[in-house]
C-alpha atoms as a printed R data frame, in Angstrom:
    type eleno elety resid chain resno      x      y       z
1   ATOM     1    CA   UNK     A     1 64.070 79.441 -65.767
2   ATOM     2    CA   UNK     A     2 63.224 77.291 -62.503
3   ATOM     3    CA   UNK     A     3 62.520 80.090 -59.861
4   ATOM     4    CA   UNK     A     4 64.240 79.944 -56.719
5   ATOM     5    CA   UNK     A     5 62.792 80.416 -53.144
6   ATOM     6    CA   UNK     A     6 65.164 81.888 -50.199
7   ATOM     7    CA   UNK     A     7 64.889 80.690 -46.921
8   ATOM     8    CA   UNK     A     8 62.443 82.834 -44.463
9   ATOM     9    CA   UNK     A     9 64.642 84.164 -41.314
10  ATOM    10    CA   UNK     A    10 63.501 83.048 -38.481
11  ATOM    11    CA   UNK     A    11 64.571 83.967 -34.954
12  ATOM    12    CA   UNK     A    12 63.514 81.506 -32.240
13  ATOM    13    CA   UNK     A    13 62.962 81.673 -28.601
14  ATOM    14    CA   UNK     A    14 63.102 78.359 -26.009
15  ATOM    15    CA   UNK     A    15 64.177 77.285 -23.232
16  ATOM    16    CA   UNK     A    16 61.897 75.906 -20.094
17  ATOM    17    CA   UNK     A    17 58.390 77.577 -18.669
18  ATOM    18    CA   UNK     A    18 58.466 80.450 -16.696
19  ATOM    19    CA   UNK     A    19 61.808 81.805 -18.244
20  ATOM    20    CA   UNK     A    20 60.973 84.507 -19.822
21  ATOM    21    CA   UNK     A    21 60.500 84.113 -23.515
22  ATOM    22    CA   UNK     A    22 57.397 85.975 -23.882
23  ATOM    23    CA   UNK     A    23 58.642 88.774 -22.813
24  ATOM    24    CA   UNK     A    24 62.180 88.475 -24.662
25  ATOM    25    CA   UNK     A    25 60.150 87.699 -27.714
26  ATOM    26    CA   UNK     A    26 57.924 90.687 -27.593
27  ATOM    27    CA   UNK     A    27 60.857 92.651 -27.234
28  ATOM    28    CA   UNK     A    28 62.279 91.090 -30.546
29  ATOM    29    CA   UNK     A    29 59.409 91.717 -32.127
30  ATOM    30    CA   UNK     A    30 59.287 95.599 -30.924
31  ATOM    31    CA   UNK     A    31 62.460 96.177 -31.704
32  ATOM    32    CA   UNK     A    32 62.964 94.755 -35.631
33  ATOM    33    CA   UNK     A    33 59.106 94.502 -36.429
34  ATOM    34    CA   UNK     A    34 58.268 91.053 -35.663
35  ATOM    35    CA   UNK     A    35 55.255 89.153 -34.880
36  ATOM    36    CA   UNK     A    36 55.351 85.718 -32.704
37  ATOM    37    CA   UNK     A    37 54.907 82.692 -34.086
38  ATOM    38    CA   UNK     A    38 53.654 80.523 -31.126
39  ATOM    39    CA   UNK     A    39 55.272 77.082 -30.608
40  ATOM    40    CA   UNK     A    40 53.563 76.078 -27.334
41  ATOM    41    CA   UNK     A    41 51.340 72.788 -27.143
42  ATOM    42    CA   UNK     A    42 48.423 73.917 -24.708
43  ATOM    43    CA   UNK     A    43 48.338 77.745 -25.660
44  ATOM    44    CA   UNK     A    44 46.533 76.586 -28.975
45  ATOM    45    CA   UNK     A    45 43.207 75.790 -26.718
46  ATOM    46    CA   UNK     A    46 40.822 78.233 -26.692
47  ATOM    47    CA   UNK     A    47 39.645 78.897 -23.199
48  ATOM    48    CA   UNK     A    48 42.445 77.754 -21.410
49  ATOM    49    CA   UNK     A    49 44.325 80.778 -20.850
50  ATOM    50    CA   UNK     A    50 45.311 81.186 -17.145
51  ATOM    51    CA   UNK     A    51 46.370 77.538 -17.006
52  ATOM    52    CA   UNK     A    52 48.441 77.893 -19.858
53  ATOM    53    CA   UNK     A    53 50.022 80.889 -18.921
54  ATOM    54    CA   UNK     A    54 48.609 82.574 -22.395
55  ATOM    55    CA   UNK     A    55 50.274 86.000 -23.639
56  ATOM    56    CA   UNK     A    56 47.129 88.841 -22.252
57  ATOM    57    CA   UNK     A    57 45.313 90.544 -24.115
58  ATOM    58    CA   UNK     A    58 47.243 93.680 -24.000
59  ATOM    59    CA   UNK     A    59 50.724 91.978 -24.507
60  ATOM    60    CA   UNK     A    60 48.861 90.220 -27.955
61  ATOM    61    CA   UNK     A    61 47.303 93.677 -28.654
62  ATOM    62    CA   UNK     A    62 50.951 95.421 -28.527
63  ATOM    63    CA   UNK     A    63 52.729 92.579 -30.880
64  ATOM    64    CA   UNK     A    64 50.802 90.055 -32.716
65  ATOM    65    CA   UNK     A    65 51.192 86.640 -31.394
66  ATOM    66    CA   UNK     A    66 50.240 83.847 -34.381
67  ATOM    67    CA   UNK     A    67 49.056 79.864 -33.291
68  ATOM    68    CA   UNK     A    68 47.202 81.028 -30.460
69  ATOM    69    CA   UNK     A    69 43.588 79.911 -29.049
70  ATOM    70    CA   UNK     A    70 42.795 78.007 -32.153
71  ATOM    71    CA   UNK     A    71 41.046 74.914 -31.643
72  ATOM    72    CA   UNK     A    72 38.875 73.881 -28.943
73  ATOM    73    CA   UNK     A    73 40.040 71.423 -25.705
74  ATOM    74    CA   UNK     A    74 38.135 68.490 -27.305
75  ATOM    75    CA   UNK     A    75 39.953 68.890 -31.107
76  ATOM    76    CA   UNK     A    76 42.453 66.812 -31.994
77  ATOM    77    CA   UNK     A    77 45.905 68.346 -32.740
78  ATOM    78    CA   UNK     A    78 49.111 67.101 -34.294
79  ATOM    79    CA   UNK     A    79 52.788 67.705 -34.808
80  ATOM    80    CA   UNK     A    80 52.220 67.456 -38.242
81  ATOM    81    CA   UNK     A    81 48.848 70.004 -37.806
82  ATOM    82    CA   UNK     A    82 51.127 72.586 -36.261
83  ATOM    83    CA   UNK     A    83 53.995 72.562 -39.272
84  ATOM    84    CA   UNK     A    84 51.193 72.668 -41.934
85  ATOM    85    CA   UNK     A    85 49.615 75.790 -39.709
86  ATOM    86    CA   UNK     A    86 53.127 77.389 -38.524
87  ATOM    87    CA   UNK     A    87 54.628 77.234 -41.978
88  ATOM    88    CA   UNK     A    88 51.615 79.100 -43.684
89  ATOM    89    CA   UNK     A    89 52.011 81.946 -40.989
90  ATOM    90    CA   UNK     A    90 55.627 82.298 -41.145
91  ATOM    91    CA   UNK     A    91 55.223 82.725 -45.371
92  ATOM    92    CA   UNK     A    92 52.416 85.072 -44.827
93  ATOM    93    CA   UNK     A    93 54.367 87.192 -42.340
94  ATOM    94    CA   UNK     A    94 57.713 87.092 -44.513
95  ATOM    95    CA   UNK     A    95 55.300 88.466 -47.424
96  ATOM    96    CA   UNK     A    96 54.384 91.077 -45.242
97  ATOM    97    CA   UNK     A    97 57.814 91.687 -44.460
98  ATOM    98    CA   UNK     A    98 57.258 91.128 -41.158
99  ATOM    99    CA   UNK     A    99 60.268 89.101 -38.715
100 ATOM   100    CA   UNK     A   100 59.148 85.524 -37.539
101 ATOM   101    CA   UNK     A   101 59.791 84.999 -34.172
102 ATOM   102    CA   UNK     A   102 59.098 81.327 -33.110
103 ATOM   103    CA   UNK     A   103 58.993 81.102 -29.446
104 ATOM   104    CA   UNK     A   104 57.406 78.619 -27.379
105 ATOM   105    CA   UNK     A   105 58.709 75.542 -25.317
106 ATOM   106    CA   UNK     A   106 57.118 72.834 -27.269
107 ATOM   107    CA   UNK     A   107 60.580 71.043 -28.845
108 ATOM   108    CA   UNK     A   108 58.159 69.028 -31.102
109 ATOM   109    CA   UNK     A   109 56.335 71.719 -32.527
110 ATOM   110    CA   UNK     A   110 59.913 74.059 -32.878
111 ATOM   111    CA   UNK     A   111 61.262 70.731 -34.493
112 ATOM   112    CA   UNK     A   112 58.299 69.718 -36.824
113 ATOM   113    CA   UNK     A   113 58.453 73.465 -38.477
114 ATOM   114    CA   UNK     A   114 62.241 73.988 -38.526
115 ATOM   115    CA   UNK     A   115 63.126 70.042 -39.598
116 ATOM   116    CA   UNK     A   116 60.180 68.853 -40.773
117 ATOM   117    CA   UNK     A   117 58.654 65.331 -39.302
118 ATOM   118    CA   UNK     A   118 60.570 62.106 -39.483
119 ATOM   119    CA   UNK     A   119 58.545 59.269 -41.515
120 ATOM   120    CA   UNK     A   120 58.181 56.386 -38.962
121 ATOM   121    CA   UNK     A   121 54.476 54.584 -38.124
122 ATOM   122    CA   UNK     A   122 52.637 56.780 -35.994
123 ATOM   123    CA   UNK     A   123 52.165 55.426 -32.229
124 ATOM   124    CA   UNK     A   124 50.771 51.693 -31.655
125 ATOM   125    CA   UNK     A   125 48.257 51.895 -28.428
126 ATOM   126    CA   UNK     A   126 48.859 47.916 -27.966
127 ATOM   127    CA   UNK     A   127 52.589 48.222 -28.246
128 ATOM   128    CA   UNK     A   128 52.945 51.391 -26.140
129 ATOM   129    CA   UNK     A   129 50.505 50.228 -23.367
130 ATOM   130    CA   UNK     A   130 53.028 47.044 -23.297
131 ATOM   131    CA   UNK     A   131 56.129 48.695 -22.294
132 ATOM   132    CA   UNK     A   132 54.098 51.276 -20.047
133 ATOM   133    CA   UNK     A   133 53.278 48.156 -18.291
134 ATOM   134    CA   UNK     A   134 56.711 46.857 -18.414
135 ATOM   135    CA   UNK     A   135 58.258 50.294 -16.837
136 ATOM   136    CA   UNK     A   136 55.889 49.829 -14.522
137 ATOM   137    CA   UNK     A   137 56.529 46.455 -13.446
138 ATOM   138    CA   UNK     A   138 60.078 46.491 -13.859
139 ATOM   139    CA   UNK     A   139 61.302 50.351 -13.746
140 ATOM   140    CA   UNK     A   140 62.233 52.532 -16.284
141 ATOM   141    CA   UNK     A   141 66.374 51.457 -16.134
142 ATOM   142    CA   UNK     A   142 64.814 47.247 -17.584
143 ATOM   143    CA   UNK     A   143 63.195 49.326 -20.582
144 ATOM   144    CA   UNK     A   144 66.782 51.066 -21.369
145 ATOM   145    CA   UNK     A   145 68.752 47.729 -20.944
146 ATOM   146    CA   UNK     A   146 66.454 46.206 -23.460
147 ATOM   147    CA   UNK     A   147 66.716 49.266 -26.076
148 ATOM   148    CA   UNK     A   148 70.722 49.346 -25.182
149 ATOM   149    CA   UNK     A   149 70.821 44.720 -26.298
150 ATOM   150    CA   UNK     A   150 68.731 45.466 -29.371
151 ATOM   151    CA   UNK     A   151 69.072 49.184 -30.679
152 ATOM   152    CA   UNK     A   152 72.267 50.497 -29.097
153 ATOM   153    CA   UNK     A   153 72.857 53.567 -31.407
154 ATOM   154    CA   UNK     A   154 69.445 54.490 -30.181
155 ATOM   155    CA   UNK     A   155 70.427 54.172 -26.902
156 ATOM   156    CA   UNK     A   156 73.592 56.477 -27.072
157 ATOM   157    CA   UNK     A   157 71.004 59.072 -28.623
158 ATOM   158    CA   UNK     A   158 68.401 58.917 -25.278
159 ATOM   159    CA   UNK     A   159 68.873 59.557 -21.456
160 ATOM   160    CA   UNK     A   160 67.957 56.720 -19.372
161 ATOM   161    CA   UNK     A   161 65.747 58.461 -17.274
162 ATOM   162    CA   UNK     A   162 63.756 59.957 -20.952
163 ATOM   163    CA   UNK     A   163 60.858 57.176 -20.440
164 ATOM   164    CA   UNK     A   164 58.727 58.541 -23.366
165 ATOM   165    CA   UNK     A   165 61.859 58.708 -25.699
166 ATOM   166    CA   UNK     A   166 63.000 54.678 -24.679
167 ATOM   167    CA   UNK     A   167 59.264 54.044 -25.224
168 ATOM   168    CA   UNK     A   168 59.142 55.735 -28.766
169 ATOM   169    CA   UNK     A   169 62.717 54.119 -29.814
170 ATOM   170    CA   UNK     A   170 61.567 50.391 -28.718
171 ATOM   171    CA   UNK     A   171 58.414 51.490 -30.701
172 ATOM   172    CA   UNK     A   172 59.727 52.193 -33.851
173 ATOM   173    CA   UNK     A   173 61.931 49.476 -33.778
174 ATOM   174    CA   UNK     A   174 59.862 46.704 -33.330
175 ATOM   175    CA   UNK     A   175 57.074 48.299 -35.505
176 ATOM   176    CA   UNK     A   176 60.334 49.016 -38.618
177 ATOM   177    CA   UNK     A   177 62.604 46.574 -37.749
178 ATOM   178    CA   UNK     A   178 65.495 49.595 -37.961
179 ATOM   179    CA   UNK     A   179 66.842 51.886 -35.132
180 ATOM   180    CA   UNK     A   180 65.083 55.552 -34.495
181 ATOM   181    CA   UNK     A   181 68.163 56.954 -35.197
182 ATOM   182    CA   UNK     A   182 68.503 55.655 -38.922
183 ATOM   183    CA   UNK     A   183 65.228 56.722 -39.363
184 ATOM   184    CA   UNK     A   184 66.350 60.196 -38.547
185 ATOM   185    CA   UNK     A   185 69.491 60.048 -40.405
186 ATOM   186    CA   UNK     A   186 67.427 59.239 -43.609
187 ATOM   187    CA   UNK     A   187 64.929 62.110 -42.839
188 ATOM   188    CA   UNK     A   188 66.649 66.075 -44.535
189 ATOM   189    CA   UNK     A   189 66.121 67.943 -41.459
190 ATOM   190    CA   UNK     A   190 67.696 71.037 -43.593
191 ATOM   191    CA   UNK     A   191 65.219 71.356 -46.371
192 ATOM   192    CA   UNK     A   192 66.588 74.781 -46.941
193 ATOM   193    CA   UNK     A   193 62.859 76.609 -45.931
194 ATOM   194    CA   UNK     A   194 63.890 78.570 -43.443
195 ATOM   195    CA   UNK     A   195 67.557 80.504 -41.733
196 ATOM   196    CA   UNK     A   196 67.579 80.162 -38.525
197 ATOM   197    CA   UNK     A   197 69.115 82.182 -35.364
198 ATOM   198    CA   UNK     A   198 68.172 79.925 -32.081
199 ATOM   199    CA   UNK     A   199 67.979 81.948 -28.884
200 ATOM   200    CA   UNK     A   200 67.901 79.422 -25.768
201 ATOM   201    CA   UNK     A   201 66.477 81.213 -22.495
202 ATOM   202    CA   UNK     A   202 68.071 79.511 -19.115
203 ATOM   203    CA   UNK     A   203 67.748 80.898 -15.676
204 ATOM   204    CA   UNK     A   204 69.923 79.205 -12.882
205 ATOM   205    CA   UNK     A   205 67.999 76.081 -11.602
206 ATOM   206    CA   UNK     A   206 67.230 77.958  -7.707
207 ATOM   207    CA   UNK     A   207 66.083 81.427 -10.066
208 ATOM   208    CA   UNK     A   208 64.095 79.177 -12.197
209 ATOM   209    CA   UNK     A   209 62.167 77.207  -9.500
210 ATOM   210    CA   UNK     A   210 61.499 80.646  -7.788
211 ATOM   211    CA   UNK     A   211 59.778 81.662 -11.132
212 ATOM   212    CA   UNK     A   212 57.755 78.607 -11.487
213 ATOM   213    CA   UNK     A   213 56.744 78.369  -7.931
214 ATOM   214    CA   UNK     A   214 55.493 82.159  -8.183
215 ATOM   215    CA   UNK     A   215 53.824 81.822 -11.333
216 ATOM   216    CA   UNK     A   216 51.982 79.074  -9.827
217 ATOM   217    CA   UNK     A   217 51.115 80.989  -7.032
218 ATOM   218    CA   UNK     A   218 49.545 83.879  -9.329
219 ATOM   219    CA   UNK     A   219 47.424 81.622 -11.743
220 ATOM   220    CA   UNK     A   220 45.759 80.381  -8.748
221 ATOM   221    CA   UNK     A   221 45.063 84.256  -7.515
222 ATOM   222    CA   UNK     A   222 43.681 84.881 -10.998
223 ATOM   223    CA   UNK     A   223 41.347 82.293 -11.027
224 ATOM   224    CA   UNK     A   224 43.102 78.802 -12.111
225 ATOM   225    CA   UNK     A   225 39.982 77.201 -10.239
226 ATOM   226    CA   UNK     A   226 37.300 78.939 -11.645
227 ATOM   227    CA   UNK     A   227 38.493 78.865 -15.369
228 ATOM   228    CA   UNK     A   228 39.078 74.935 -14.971
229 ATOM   229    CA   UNK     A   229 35.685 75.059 -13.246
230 ATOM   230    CA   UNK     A   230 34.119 76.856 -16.303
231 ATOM   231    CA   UNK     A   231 35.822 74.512 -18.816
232 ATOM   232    CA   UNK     A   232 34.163 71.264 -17.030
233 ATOM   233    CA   UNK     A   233 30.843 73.435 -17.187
234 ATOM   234    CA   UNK     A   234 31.404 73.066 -20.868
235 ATOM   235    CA   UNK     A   235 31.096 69.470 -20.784
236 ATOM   236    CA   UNK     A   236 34.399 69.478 -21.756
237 ATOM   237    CA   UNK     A   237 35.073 66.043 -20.115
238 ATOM   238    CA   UNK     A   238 38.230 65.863 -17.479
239 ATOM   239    CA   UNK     A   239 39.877 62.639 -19.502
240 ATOM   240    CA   UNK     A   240 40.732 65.220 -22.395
241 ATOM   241    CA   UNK     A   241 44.320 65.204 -23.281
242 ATOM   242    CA   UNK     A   242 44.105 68.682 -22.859
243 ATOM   243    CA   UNK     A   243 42.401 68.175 -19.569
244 ATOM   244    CA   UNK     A   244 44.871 65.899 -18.483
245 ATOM   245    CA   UNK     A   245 47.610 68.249 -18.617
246 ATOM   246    CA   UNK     A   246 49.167 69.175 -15.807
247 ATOM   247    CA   UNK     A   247 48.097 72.753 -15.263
248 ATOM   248    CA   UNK     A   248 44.487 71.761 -15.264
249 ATOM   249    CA   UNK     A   249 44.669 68.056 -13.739
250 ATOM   250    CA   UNK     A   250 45.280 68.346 -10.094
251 ATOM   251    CA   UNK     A   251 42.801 71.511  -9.861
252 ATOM   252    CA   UNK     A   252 39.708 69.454 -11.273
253 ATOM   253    CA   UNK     A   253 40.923 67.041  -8.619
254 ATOM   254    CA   UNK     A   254 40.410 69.510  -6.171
255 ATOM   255    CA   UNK     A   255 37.372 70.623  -7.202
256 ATOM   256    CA   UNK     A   256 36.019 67.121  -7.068
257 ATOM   257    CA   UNK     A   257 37.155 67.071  -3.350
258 ATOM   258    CA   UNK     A   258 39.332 64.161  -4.035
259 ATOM   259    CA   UNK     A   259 42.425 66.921  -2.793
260 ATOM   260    CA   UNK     A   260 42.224 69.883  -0.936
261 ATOM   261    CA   UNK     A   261 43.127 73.106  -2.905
262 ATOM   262    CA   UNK     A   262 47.073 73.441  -0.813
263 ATOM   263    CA   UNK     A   263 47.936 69.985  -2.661
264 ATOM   264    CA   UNK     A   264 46.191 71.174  -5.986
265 ATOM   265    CA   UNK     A   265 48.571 73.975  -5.907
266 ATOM   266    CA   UNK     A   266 51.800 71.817  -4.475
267 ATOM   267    CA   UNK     A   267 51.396 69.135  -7.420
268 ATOM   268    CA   UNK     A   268 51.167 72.117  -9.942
269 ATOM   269    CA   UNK     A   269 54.676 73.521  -8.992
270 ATOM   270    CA   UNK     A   270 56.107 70.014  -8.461
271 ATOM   271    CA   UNK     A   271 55.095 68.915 -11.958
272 ATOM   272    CA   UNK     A   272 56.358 72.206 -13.854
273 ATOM   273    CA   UNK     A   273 59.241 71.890 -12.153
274 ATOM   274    CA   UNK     A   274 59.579 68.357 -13.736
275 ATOM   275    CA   UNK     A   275 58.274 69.370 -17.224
276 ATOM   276    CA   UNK     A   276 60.921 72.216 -17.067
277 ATOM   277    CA   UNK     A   277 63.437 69.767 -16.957
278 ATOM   278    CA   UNK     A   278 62.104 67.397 -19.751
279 ATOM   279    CA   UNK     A   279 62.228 70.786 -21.592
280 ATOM   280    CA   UNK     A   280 66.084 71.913 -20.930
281 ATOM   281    CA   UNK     A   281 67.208 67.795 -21.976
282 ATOM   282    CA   UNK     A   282 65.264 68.323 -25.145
283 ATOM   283    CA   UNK     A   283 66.826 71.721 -26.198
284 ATOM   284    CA   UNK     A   284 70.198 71.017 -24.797
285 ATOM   285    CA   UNK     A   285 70.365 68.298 -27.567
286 ATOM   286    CA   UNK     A   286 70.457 71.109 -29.991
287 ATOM   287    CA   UNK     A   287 74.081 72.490 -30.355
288 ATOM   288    CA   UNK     A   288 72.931 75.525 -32.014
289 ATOM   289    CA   UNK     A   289 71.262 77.256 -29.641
290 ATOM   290    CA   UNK     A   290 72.820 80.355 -27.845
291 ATOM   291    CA   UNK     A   291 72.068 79.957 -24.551
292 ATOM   292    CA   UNK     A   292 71.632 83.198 -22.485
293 ATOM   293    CA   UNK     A   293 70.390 83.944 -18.710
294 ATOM   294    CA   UNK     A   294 68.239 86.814 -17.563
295 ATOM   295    CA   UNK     A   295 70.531 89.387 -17.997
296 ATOM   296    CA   UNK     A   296 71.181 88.465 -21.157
297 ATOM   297    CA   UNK     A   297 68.246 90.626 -22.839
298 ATOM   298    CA   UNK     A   298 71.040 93.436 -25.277
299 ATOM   299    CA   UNK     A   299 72.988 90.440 -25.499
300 ATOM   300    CA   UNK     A   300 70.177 88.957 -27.354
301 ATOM   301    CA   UNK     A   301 69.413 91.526 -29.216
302 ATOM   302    CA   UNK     A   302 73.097 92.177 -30.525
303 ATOM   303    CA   UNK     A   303 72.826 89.197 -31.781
304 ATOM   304    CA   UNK     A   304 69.498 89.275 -33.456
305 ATOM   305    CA   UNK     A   305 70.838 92.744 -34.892
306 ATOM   306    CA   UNK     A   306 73.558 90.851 -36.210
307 ATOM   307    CA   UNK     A   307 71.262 88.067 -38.016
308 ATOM   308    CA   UNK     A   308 69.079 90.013 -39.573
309 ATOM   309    CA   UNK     A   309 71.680 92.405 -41.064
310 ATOM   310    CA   UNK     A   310 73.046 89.692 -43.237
311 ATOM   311    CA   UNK     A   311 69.470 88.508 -44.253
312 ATOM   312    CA   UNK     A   312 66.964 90.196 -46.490
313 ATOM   313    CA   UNK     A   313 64.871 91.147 -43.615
């Protein structure tokens, strides 16, 4: 007799930076016995942990947070990495009997665990550097034109103002020959692994700049500088993907002298502020998500009550 394997319950937390989710996913987790499951693309660095606005010590002392401070700023991470890592964690905690709570505001990693990855050719640094240069030259709205004339079910999938996306879809097509999006459709993004309840986390857009623009303020009170001083100490060199970052770019700048400290700390809000809302486009593409505000915290946990009662959490 072939054994069977049910799907591991899994409650996950998004939505954009500064929103809350740490703290709604700790609550989770305090609540029903859960541990976090990290799905955030800079928290895996070790040593970057004011700039990434890392869980403290105490909060990951109270509820065990899973994925974080892993590799060092000059290892090479993946997509792919992160599902073989995430999915090993989230077995080992349902063994334990333990609820996964996947929280983080990397869509990639959230996707790559839940759906798995798609099988296209990994990126071409010829072929992207060309239509970098083309946005350039031409602006973004020439790059979405030419992906509308040659792939346009591709195009009815993307935003024209999602550069990376266009870039990716004009990518895979002229690397395959065959739209993104048929790519996708061929790809089982419901292998049946895991039973999922999707918590989305979105504060009005004033509310949510106020958050950003004061968690900005307070990395740079608890030392932003001086940890991004410490890493280049390290010879960890500033051309680092995980250098390059936004949280950590403009303050090496500043250390450098190239910009005083007052832009440093302008061009840090101004750029979460933009990366917040790369992060609400990707998850509002997901139609299963329940979206809640900050108020929203029983809410939330009415309905987490209400998923795990029918698993066998």
């Amino acid at each position: 007799m072939t054994e069977t394997r049910s799907a591991i319950p899994v409650v996950v937390v998004v939505g954009p930076t500064a929103a809350g989710k740490t703290a709604v996913a700790m609550e989770i987790c305090r609540r029903f016995g859960g541990e976090v499951l990290s799905a955030d693309s800079m928290q895996i660095y070790r040593h970057m942990d004011i700039g990434t606005a890392k869980p403290t010590g105490g909060e990951q002392a109270r509820v065990p947070h899973h994925l974080i401070s892993i590799i060092d700023p000059d290892e090479h991470f993946s997509a792919a990495l992160y599902r073989e890592r995430a999915s090993e964690a989230a077995a080992t905690l349902r063994r334990r009997g333990r609820v996964v709570v996947l929280a983080g505001g990397t869509g990639l990693y959230v996707d790559a665990l839940l759906g798995g990855l798609i099988e296209v050719p990994p990126a071409d640094p010829e072929l992207r550097a060309h239509f970098r240069r083309e946005a350039e030259a031409r602006g973004r709205e020439y790059l979405y034109n030419l992906l509308s004339e040659r792939d346009a079910l591709g195009a009815s999938r993307i935003h024209p103002r999602d550069s990376v996306r266009i870039i990716r879809a004009l990518e895979v097509l002229e690397l395959t020959g065959i739209s993104i999006v048929r790519h996708q459709w061929k790809h089982d993004f419901r292998d049946g692994l895991y039973d999922c309840l999707k918590i989305g986390l979105a504060p009005e857009r004033e509310e949510l700049y106020r958050r950003i623009n004061e968690r900005a303020n307070d990395m740079m009170d608890q030392g932003l500088a001086e940890e991004a001083h410490r890493l280049l100490q390290h010879d960890y060199a500033p051309s680092l993907p995980s250098m390059q970052a936004f949280c950590y770019r403009h303050v090496i700048q500043s250390l450098r002298g190239d910009i005083s400290s007052e832009e440093a700390l302008g061009r840090l809000k101004r750029d979460t502020r933009n990366y917040a809302k790369r992060q609400i486009a990707w998850f509002k593409r997901d139609g299963e998500i329940h979206w809640f505000g900050p108020d929203g915290v029983e809410k939330i946990m009415a309905l987490v009550s209400n998923f795990l009662s029918r698993t066998d959490v």
